[in-house]
C-alpha positions in Angstrom: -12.7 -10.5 -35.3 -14.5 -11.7 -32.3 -14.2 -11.2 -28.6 -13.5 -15.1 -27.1 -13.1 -14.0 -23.8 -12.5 -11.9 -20.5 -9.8 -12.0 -18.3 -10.3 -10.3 -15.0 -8.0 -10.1 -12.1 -7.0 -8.0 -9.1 -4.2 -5.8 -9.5 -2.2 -4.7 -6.4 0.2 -1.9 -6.9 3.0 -1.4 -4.3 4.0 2.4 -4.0 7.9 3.0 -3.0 6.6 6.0 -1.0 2.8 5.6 0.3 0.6 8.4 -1.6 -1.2 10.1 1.5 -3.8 12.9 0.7 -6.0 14.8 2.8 -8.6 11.7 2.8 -6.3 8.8 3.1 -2.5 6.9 2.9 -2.6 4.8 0.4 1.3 2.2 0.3 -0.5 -0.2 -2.0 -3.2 0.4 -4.8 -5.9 -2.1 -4.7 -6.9 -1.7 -8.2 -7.6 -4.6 -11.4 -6.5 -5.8 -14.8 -8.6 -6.6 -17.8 -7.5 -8.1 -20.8 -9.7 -8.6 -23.4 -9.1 -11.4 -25.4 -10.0 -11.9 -29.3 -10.6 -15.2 -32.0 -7.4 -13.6 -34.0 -5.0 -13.5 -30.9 -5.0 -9.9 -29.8 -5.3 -8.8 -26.3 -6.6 -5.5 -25.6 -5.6 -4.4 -22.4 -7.4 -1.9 -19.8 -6.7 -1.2 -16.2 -9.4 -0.4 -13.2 -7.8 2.6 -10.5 -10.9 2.7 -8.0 -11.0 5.1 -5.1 -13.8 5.0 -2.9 -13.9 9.1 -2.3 -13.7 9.6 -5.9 -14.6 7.3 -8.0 -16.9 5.6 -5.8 -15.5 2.0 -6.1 -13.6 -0.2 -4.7 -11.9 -3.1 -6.0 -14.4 -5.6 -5.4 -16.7 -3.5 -6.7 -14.5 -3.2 -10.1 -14.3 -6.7 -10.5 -18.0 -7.3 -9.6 -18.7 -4.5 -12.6 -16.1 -6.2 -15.1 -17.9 -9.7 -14.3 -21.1 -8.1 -15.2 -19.9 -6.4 -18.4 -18.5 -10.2 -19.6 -21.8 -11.1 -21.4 -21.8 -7.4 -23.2 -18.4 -8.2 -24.7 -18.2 -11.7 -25.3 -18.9 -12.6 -28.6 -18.5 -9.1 -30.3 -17.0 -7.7 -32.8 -14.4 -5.2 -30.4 -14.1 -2.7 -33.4 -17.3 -1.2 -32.6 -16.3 0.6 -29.7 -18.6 3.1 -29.2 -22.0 0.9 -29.5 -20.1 -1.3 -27.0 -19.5 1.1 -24.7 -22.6 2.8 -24.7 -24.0 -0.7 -23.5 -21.3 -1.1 -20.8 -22.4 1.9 -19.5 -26.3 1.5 -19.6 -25.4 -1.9 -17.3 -22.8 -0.6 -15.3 -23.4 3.0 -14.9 -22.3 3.5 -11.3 -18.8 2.0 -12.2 -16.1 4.9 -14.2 -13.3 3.2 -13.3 -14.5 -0.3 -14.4 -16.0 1.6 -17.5 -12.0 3.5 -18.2 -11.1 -0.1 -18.3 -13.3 -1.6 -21.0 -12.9 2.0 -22.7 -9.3 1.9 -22.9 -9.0 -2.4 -23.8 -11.1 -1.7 -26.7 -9.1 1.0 -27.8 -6.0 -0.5 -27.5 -7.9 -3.0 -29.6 -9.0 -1.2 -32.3 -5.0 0.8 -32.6 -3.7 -3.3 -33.0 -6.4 -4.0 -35.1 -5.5 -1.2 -37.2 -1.9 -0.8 -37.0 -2.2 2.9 -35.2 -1.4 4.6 -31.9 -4.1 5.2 -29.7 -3.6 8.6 -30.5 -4.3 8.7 -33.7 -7.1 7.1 -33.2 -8.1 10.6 -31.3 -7.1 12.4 -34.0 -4.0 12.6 -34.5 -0.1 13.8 -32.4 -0.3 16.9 -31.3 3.1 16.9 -29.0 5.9 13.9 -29.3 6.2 14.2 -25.8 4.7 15.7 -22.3 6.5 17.2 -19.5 6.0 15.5 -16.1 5.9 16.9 -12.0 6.2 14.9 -9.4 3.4 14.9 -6.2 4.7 15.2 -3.1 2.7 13.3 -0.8 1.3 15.2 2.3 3.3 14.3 5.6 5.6 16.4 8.3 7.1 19.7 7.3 10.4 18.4 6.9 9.5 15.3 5.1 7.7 17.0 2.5 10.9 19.1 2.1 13.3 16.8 1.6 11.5 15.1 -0.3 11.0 18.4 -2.7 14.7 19.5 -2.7 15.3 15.9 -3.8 12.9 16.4 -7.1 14.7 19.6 -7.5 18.4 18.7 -7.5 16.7 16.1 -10.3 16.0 18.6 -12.6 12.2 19.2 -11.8 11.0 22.7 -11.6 7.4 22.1 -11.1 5.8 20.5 -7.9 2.7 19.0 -6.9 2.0 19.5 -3.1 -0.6 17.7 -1.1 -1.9 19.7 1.5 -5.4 20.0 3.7 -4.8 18.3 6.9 -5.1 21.3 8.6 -4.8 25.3 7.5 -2.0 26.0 9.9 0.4 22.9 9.8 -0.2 22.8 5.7 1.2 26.9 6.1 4.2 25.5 7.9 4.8 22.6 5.1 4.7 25.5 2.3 7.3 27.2 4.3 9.8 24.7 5.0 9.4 23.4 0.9 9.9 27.2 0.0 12.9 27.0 2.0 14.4 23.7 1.0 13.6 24.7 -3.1 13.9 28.1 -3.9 11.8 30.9 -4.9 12.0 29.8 -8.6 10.3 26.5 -8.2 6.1 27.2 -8.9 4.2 24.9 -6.5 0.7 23.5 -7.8 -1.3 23.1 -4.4 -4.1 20.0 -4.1 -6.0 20.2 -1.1 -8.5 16.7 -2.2 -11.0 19.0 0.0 -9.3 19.5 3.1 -10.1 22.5 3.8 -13.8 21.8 3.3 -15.6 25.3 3.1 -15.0 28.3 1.6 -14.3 30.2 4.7 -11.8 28.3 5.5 -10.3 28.8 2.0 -10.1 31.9 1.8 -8.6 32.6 5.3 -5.9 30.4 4.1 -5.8 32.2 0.6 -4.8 35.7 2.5 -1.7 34.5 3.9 -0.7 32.9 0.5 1.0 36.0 -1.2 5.0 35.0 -1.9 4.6 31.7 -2.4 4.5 31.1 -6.4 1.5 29.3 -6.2 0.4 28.6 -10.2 -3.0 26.7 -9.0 -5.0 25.2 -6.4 -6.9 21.9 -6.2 -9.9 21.2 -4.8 -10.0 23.3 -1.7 -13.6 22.6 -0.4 -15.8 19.8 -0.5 -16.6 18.1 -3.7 -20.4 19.1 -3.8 -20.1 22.8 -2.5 -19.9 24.1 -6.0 -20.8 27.6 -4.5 -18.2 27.5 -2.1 -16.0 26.8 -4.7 -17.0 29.2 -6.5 -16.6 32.0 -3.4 -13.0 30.9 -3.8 -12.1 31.2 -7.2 -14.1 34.8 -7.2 -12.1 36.0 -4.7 -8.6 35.1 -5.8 -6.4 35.8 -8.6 -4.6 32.1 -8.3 -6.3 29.5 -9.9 -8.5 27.4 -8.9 -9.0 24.2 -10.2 -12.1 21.6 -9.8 -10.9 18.1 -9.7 -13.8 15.5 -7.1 -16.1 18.0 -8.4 -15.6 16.8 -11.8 -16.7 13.8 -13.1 -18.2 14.6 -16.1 -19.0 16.0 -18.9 -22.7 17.7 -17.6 -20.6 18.3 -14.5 -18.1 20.3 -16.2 -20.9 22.2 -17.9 -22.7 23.0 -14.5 -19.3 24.3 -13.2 -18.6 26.7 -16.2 -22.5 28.3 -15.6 -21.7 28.6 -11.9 -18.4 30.1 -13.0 -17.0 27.7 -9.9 -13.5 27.0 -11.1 -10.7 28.7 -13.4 -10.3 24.7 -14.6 -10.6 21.3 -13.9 -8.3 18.1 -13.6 -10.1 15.6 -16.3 -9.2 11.7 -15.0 -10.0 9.0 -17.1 -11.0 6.5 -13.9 -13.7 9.8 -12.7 -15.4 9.9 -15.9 -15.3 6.5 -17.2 -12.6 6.2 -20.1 -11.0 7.9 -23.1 -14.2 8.3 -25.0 -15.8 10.2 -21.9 -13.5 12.4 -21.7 -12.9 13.7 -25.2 -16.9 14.7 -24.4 -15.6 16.3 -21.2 -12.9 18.5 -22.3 -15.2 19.6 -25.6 -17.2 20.7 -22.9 -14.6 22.4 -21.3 -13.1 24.1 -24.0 -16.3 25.7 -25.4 -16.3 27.3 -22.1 -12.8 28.0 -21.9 -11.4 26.4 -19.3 -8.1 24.8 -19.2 -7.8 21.4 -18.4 -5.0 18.8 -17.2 -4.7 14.9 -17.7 -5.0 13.6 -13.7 -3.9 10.3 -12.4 -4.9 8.0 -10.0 -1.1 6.6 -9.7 -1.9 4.1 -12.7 0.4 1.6 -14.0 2.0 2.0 -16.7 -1.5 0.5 -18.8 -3.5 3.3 -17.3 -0.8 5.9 -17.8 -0.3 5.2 -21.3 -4.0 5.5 -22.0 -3.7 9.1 -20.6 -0.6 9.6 -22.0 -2.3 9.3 -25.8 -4.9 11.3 -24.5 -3.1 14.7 -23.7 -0.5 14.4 -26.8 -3.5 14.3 -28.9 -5.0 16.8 -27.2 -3.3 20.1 -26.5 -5.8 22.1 -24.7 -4.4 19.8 -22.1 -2.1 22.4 -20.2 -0.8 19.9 -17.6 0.0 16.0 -17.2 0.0 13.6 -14.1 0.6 10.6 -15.1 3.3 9.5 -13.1 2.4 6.2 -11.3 5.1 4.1 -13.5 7.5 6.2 -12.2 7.1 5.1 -8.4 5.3 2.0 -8.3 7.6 -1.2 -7.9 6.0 -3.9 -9.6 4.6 -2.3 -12.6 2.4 -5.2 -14.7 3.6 -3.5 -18.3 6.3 -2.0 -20.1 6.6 0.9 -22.8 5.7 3.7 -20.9 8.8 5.5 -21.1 9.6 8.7 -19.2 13.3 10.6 -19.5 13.9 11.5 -15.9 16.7 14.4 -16.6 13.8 16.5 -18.1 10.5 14.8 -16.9 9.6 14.3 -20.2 7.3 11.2 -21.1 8.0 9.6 -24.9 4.6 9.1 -26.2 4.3 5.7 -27.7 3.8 5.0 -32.0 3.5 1.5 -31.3 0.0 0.0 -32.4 -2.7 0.7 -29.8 -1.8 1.8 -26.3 2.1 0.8 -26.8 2.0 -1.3 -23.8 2.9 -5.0 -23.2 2.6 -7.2 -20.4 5.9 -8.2 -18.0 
C-alpha cells in the first residue's frame, strides 16, 4: 500500500457557546482537515486544532506545515508510522498541531489497514468507556452560573471553570457557581495563566478554603516554572501544568523542579499520539497524574484522544468534549451518553470515525 495523495483543507468549527479563556473568545475554531489518501482506497484521517498562545500556530500556518509535509508522505508506504513521523518532524518541527494531524491519519491508517481500533494499536482497552465534564467558559458571575446549574440538573457532577480575568471578579464567579450548584459538585479551576505570578496565586489560594476545589490549571505564566512551583509547594490543592507542557523533556524538567502535582497531556501541544505515549511514560516514572486535554476538537481529534486515555489508565481525567458543542461537526462515531457523561470508545477499525 502506497500513499497517492494529500488532501488538505481549512476546517472552521462553529461553537454553540464561544469558548472564552483568560487569553481569548474564541465562537469559531479556525483549525484544518487532512485526509490521507492511499493506492488501496483508504483514507486516514487527522485533524489540525492550532492556538497561537499554545501551540504556537495558526491555521495558515497548519496548512503551510501540512503542504510542506506532502513530499514526506506521498509515495510511502503509511504503515511505517514511526519512520514517517520522525521525518515530519525533523521538517516541521515548529508545528505539534500540524504534526497531531499526520500522527493521528496514519494511525487511523494503520487500525484500517489492520482491522484494529486505534487503541489497540496502543496496547490494548483498558476502560470501555470515559466519563466526561463539561468547561464552563469564563464570562459574568451569573452567566457562568446558570450555565453550571444547567450541567448539573443534567446529571454532571464534575465542572471545569475558566477563570483568570482578574483575582477578585473570578472570587465572585466561584461564589455565585457555588450557589447555583451545591456544595457536592467538585469544581476543577483553569486559570490558562491569568493570574500570571505566583504572588498573585497564592493571595488568591488563601481565600479558596470551602470551595471543593479538586485541582487548579495553569495559574501563572507558562514559562515561570518556579512560580509554579511556589504555588504547588504552598498548597494542598493540586496543581496542574498544562502551557507549560508541551513535551516530553518538558514534563521531565517539571518533575525535577517539582513545579506541578500534574499535568494536562494535549495531543495538538505535543504533536500527536505517538508523542504523547513518550510524555505520559515520562510522567508516570515520576509519578504524576496526568489527564487527556482538548482543544474543542471535532469529533476526528476527539476520537484520537478518546483511544488514547482508554488505553491508557494513568489517565485520571478526560476533556474531550468539542463534539458535544460544536454545530457542524465534519465526522460521526464519536459517541457520548449525555445522562452519565460517559463517552463509548470506538472498536471500529482505526479511529472509528467517518466523514458527514
Amino acid at each position: 500500500m502506497r500513499i497517492t495523495n494529500l488532501e488538505i483543507s481549512p476546517l472552521d468549527l462553529t461553537l454553540e457557546t464561544a469558548l472564552t479563556v483568560a487569553y481569548g473568545s474564541y465562537p469559531v475554531l479556525n483549525y484544518a482537515l487532512l485526509k490521507i489518501v492511499t493506492d488501496e482506497g483508504l483514507i486516514g484521517l487527522g485533524e489540525a486544532s492550532p492556538d497561537p498562545e499554545v501551540t504556537g500556530e495558526t491555521q495558515e500556518t497548519v496548512l503551510d506545515a501540512l503542504e510542506r509535509a506532502r513530499p514526506l508522505l506521498v509515495d510511502a508506504d503509511p504503515l511505517q508510522v514511526e519512520p514517517l513521523l520522525r521525518r515530519c518532524r525533523a521538517a516541521i518541527p515548529a508545528f505539534p498541531a500540524a504534526l497531531a494531524a499526520i500522527d493521528m491519519a496514519l494511525y487511523d491508517l494503520l487500525g484500517q489497514a489492520l482491522g484494529a481500533p486505534v487503541h489497540q494499536l496502543l496496547g490494548g482497552l483498558a476502560r470501555p468507556a470515559i466519563g466526561l465534564y463539561p468547561v464552563i467558559p469564563l464570562d459574568e458571575p451569573p452567566v457562568m452560573a446558570v450555565m453550571s446549574a444547567r450541567f448539573v440538573e443534567m446529571g454532571a457532577q464534575i465542572l471545569k471553570v475558566k477563570l483568570g480575568s482578574s483575582p477578585d471578579l473570578d472570587l465572585l464567579r466561584l461564589n455565585e457557581i457555588r450557589a447555583a450548584v451545591g456544595d457536592s459538585v467538585l469544581l476543577r479551576l483553569d486559570i490558562n495563566q491569568g493570574w500570571r505570578d505566583a504572588e498573585t496565586t497564592l493571595s488568591v489560594l488563601r481565600r479558596l478554603d470551602g470551595f471543593n476545589i479538586e485541582w487548579i490549571e495553569q495559574p501563572v505564566l507558562a514559562a515561570d516554572l518556579t512560580g509554579l512551583a511556589a504555588v504547588a509547594a504552598a498548597t494542598d490543592i493540586p496543581i496542574m501544568a498544562d502551557e507549560s507542557c508541551h513535551t516530553a523533556a518538558d514534563a521531565l524538567k517539571i518533575a525535577c523542579l517539582g513545579a506541578a502535582d500534574m499535568l494536562n497531556i494535549k495531543l495538538m501541544k505535543c504533536g500527536g499520539l505517538s508523542e504523547a505515549r513518550k510524555l505520559l511514560a515520562v510522567a508516570e516514572s515520576a509519578g504524576l497524574p496526568c489527564i487527556l486535554g482538548s482543544m474543542g476538537e471535532s469529533s476526528i481529534g476527539s476520537a484520537a484522544g478518546l483511544h488514547f486515555a482508554a488505553a491508557h489508565p494513568s489517565i485520571v481525567a478526560c476533556e474531550v468534549i468539542g463534539p458535544l458543542f460544536i454545530t457542524n461537526d465534519p465526522a460521526a462515531g464519536y459517541q457520548v451518553e449525555m445522562s452519565t457523561f460517559q463517552a463509548q470508545v470506538s472498536t471500529a477499525p482505526g479511529l472509528g470515525v467517518t466523514l458527514k
